[in-house]
C-alpha positions in Angstrom: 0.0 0.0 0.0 2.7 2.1 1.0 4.5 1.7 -2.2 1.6 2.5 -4.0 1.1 5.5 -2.6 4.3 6.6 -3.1 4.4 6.0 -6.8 1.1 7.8 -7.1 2.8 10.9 -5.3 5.5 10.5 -7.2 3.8 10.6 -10.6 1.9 13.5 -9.1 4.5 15.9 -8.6 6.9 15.1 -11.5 4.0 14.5 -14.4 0.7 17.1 -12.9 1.9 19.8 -10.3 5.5 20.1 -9.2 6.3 19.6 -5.3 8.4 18.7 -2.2 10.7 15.5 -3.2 13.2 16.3 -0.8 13.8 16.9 2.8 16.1 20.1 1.8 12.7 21.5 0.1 11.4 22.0 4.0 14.5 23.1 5.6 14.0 27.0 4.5 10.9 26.9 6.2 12.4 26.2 9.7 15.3 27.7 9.1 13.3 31.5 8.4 11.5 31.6 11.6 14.7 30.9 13.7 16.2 33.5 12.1 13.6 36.1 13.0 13.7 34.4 16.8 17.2 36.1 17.2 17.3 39.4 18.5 19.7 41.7 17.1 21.2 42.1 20.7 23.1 38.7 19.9 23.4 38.9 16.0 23.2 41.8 13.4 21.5 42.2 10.6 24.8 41.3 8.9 25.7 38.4 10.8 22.4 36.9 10.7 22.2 37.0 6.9 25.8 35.2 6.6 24.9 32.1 9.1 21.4 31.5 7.6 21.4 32.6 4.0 23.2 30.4 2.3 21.9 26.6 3.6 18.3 28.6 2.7 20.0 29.1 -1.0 21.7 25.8 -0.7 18.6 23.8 0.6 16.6 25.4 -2.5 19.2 24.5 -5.1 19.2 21.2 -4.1 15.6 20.4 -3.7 15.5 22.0 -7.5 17.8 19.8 -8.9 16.5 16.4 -6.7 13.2 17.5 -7.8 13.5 18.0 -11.3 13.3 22.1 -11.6 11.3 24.8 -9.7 8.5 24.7 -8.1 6.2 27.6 -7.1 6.2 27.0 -3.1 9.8 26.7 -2.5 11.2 29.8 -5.3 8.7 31.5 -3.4 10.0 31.1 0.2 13.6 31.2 -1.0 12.6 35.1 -2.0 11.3 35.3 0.8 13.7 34.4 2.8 16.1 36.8 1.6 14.1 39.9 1.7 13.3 39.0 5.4 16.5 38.1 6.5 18.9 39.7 3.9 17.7 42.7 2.3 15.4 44.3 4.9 16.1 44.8 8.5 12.9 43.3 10.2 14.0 43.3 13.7 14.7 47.1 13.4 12.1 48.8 11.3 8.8 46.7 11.0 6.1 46.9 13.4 3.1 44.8 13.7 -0.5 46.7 13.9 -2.6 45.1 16.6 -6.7 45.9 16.2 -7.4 45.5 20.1 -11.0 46.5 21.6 -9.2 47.6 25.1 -5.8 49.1 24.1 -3.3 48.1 26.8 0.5 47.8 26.2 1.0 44.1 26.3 3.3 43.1 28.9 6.6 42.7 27.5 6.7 44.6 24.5 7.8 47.9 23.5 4.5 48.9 21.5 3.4 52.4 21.1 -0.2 53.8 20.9 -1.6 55.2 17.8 -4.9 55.6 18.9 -6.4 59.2 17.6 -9.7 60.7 16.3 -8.4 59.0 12.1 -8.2 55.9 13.8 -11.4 55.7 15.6 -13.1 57.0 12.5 -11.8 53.9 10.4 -12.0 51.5 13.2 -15.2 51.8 14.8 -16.7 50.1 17.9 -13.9 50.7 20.3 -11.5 49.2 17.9 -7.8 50.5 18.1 -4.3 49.9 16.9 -0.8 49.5 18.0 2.5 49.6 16.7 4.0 47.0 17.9 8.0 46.8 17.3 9.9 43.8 17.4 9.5 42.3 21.4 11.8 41.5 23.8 10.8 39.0 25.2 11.0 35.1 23.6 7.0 34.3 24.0 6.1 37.5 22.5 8.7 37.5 19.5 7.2 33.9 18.5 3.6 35.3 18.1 5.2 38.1 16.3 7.2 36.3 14.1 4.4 33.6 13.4 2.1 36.6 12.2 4.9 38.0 10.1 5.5 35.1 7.9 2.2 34.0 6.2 1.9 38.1 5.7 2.9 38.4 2.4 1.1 41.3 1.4 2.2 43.1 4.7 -1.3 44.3 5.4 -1.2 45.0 8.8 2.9 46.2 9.0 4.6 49.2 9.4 7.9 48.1 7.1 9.5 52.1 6.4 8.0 52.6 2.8 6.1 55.5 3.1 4.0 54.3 0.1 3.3 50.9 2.0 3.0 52.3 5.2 0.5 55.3 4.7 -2.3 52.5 3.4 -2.0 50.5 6.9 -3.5 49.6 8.1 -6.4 48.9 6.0 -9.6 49.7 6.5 -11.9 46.8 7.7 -14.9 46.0 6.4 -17.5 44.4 8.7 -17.9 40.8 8.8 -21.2 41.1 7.4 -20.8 43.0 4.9 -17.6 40.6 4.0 -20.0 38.2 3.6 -22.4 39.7 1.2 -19.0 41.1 -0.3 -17.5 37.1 -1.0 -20.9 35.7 -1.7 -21.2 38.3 -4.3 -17.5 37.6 -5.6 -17.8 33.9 -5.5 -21.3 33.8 -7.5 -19.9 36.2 -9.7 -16.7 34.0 -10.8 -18.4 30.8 -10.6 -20.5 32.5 -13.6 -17.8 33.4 -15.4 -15.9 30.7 -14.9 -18.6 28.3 -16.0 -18.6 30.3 -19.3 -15.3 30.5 -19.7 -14.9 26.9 -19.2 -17.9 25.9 -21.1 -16.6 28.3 -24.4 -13.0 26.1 -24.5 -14.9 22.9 -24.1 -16.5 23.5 -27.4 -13.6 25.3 -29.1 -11.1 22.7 -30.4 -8.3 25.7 -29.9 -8.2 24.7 -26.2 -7.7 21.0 -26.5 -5.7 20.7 -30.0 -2.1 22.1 -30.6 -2.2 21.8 -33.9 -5.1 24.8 -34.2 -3.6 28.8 -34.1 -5.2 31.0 -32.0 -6.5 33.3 -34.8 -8.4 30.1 -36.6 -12.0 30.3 -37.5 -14.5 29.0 -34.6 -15.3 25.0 -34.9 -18.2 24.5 -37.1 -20.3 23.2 -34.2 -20.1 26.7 -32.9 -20.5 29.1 -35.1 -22.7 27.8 -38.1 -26.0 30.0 -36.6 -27.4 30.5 -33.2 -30.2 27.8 -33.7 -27.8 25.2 -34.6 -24.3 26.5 -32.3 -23.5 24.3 -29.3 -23.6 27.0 -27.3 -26.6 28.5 -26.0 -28.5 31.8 -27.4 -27.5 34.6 -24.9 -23.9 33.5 -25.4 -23.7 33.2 -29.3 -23.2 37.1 -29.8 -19.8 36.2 -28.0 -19.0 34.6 -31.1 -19.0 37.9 -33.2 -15.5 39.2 -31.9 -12.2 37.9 -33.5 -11.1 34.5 -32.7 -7.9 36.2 -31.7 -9.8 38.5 -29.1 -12.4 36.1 -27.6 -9.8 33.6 -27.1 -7.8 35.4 -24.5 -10.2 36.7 -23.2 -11.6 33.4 -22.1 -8.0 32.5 -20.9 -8.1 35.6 -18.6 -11.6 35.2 -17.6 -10.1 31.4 -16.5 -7.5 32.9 -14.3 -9.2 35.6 -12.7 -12.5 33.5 -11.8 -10.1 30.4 -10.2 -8.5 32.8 -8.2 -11.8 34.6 -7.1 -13.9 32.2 -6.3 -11.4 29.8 -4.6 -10.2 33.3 -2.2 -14.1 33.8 -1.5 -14.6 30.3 -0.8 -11.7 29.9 1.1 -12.1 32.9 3.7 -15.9 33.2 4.1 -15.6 30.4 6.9 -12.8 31.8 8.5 -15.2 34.6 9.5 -15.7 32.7 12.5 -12.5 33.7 13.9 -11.8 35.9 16.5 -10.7 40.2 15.5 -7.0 40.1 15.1 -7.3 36.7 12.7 -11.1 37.4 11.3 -10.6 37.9 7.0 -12.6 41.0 7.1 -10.0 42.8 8.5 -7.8 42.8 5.8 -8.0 44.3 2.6 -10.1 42.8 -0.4 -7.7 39.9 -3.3 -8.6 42.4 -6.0 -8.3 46.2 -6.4 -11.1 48.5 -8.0 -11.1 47.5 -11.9 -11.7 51.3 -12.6 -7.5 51.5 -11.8 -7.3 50.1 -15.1 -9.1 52.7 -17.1 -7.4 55.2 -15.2 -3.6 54.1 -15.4 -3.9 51.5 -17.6 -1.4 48.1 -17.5 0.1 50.3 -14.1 -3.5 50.2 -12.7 -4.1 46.6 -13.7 -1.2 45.1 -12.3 -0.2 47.5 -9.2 -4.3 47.7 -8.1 -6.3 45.8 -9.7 -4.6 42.4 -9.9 -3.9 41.0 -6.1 -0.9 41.8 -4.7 0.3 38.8 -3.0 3.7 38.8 -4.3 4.3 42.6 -4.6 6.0 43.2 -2.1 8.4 40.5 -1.8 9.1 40.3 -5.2 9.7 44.2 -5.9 12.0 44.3 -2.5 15.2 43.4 -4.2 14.7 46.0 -7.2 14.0 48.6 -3.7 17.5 47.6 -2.1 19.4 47.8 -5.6 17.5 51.4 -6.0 18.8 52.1 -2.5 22.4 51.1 -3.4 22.4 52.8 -6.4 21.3 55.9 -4.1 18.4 56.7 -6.1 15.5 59.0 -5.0 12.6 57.0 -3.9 9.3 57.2 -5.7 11.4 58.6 -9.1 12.0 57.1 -12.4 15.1 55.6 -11.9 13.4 53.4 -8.5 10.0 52.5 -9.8 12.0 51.0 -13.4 14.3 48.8 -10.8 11.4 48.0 -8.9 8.9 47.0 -11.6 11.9 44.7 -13.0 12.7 42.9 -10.1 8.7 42.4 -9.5 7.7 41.0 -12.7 11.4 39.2 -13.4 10.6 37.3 -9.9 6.9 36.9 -10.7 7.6 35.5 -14.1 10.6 33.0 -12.1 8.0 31.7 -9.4 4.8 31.3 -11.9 7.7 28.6 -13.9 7.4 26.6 -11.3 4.0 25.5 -12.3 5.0 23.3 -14.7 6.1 19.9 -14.2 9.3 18.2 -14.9 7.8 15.9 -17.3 4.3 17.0 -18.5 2.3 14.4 -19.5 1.6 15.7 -22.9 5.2 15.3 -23.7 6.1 18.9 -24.1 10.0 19.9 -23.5 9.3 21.6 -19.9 11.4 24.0 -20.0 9.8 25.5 -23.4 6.7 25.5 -21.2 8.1 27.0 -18.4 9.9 30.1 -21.1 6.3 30.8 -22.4 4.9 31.4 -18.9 8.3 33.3 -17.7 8.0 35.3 -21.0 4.5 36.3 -20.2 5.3 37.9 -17.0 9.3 39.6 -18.5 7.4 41.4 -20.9 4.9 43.3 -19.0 7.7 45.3 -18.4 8.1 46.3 -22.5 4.2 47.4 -22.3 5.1 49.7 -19.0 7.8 51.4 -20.8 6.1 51.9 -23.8 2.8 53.0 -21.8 4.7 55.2 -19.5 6.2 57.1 -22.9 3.2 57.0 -24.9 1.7 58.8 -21.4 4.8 61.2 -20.9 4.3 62.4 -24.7 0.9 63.1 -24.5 1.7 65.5 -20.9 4.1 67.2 -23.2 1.8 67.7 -26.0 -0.9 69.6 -23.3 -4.5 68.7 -23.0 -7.6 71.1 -23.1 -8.6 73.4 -19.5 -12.2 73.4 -20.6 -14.8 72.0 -18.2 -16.8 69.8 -20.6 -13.9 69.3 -22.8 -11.9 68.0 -20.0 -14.5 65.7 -19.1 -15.3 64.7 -22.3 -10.9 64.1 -22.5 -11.6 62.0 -19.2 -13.9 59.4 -21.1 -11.8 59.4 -24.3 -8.6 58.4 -22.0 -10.2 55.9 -20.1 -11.4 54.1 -23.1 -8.4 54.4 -24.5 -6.6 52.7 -21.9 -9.0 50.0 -21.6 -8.6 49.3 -25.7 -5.0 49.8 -24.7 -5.0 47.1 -22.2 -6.9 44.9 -24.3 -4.9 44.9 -26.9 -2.1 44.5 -25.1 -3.0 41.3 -23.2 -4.2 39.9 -26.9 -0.8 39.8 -27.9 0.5 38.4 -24.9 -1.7 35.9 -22.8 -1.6 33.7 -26.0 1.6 32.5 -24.0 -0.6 31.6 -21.2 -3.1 29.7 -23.4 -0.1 27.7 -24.9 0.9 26.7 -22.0 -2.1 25.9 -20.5 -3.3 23.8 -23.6 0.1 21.9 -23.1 -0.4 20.9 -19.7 -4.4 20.1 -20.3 -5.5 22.5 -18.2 -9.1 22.8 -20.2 -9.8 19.3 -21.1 -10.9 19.3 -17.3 -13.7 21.3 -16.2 -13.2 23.2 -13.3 -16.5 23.0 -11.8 -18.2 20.1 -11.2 -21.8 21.2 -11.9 -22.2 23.9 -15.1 -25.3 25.9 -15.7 -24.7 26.3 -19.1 -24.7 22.4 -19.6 -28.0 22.5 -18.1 -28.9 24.7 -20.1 -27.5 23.1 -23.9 -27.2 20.0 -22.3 -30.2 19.3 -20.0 -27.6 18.0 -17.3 -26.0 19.7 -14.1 -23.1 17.5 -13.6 -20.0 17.9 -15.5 -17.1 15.3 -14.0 -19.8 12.5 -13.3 -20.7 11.9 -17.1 
């Protein structure tokens, strides 16, 4: 039994979804938090980096190469890792905000009050904060530490980047209306991705790799809305370009997973108690109007989660800081949004298997996905001149003409956008396609089966 169990993980992780094949791969993991246990009283910042960074870097090249090749978790917490330990000075500059309904210093600690009439305005009902350094005290450094770690997003830290630290800490929703907020979210996406899904199921583009992505629509789909697979209210769909609709439907995939599995996964754990209650922090996705307004900026720096933002933008910060650039200017932000999506393309590679079942060489697989994220940077530059041009060029002062200008730039943006990701998600959709990620359904009932179909179920036959 046991050996069968093994070979099932093992075809698991090097043939479906890369993972831990190696006792090195955990090591980083135990090795962080100790770290952070040290007080800088017995080792500096300097010190601490040279005894623990490199097994970290060690224990991640070898679970790569025992493994077969990356893997998201472990690239991840090798970053991780070394902005924590290496490249920012935790012990000395972040501080933990603590939501507490009766604020008392807690005993031990070195925490400073930052209760005022703001605060109480965004945190009603007797709620208020602390700053909370880094404590003296062992007991109190482990419950600091253990919050620290799974905070990738630092919501709820003070870390010394103004631009970070003026947004914290976020400003709570209730836990009601984070329930009508999820419910809405996760009925929202499970539409979408039931369309999404049910579009690819019917378009042989998705399931053959011989088939372009600007070839004509199947037959069975397009030959007239009385006799299309798919239902009425979604044959109009069918009117834009193969090479627009297509993408589109690989977006709609990505966003909807991610939505609906974040709503589903946090609405229970609304039953926790204020400091660990989701509602507190702030919502997976930004407003979508950032796009329109700022265009592939506002997409990926407010719309898109930031889970990895921070971490992954750190080492472009440090370089910046080296370098003795000015924070916030040109010269910073271009560092920054290189190390970002540089890292974010390097993590997302470790996806892909070491030996997809399809066949495919997995390191072309893993390029296409890498590729995706490098050039986002290309579209910032060129949206950044395009913008800077325009500023030089001068706009109208007129009331109705500026808000007339308003609307004209916000479409134009979200054509911009559009356009852009038509070019490049195609790398996505190759990918996907090579790893059969839509020849499974992702949900296991489909209203639009139901609806062509006459059936609810889509995994049970």
């Amino acid at each position: 039994m046991s050996s069968a169990l093994y070979d099932a993980y093992e075809h698991l992780i090097t043939h479906m979804v890369p993972g831990p094949n190696s006792i090195s791969y955990f090591i980083p993991l135990l090795l962080l938090p100790i770290a952070l246990l040290v007080p800088p009283s017995v080792l500096s910042k300097s010190q601490l980096s040279l005894l623990f960074l490199p097994p970290i870097h060690a224990c991640f090249l070898h679970s790569c190469l025992f493994g077969g090749g990356l893997d998201v978790i472990s690239s991840d917490t090798v970053i991780w890792c070394t902005v924590l330990i290496g490249l920012q000075d935790v012990r000395e500059t972040y501080k933990r905000i603590r939501l507490v309904e009766n604020p008392e210093l807690p005993a031990g600690t070195t925490a400073r009050s930052t209760r005022d009439n703001k605060t109480l305005d965004r945190f009603p009902n007797q709620l208020s904060t602390w700053e909370e350094p880094y404590p003296r005290t062992l007991s109190a450094r482990i419950i600091w530490v253990l919050d620290l770690l799974p905070s990738i997003r630092l919501s709820g830290w003070k870390i010394g980047d103004l631009a970070h630290d003026s947004s914290q800490p976020p400003t709570p929703l209730t836990r009601r209306a984070y329930l009508r907020h999820a419910t809405l979210i996760a009925s929202t996406s499970f539409l979408l991705l039931d369309t999404a899904a049910f579009l690819a199921r019917h378009d042989s583009y998705f399931t053959d790799r011989s088939v372009p992505i600007s070839s004509p629509y199947p037959s069975a789909l397009s030959t007239s809305a009385n006799h299309s697979a798919l239902p009425n209210v979604l044959f109009p769909l069918l009117t834009l370009p193969p090479y627009v609709l297509r993408p589109l439907i690989i977006a709609t995939h990505i966003y909807a997973v991610m939505t609906l599995g974040g709503a589903l996964a946090t609405t229970p754990l609304l039953v926790l108690p204020t400091p660990f209650s989701p509602h507190l922090y702030p919502m997976f996705f930004g407003p979508f109007s950032s796009v329109m307004d700022r265009g592939l900026r506002g997409l990926w720096g407010t719309w898109w989660h930031q889970t990895m933002r921070y971490q992954n933008s750190m080492p472009g910060r440090a370089l910046a800081q080296y370098l003795g650039l000015r924070p916030g200017g040109r010269g910073d932000y271009t560092l920054r949004t290189i190390s970002a999506f540089g890292l974010s393309g390097w993590i997302h590679m470790g996806l892909v298997p070491p030996e997809p079942l399809g066949g495919v060489d997995a390191w072309k697989v893993r390029m296409a996905v890498g590729v995706f994220f490098w050039v986002q940077v290309l579209g910032f530059a060129v949206e950044v001149a395009v913008r800077d041009l325009v500023r030089r060029m001068g706009q109208g002062t007129g009331g109705k003409e500026e808000r007339w200008s308003k609307i004209a730039r916000r479409v134009g943006m979200l054509l911009w956008v559009l356009g852009w990701l038509c070019g490049t998600l195609p790398l996505l959709g190759w990918a996907g396609k090579e790893l059969g990620y839509f020849g499974v359904y992702p949900l296991p009932v489909s209203l639009w089966m139901r609806v062509a179909e006459g059936k609810w179920s889509t995994w049970g036959g």
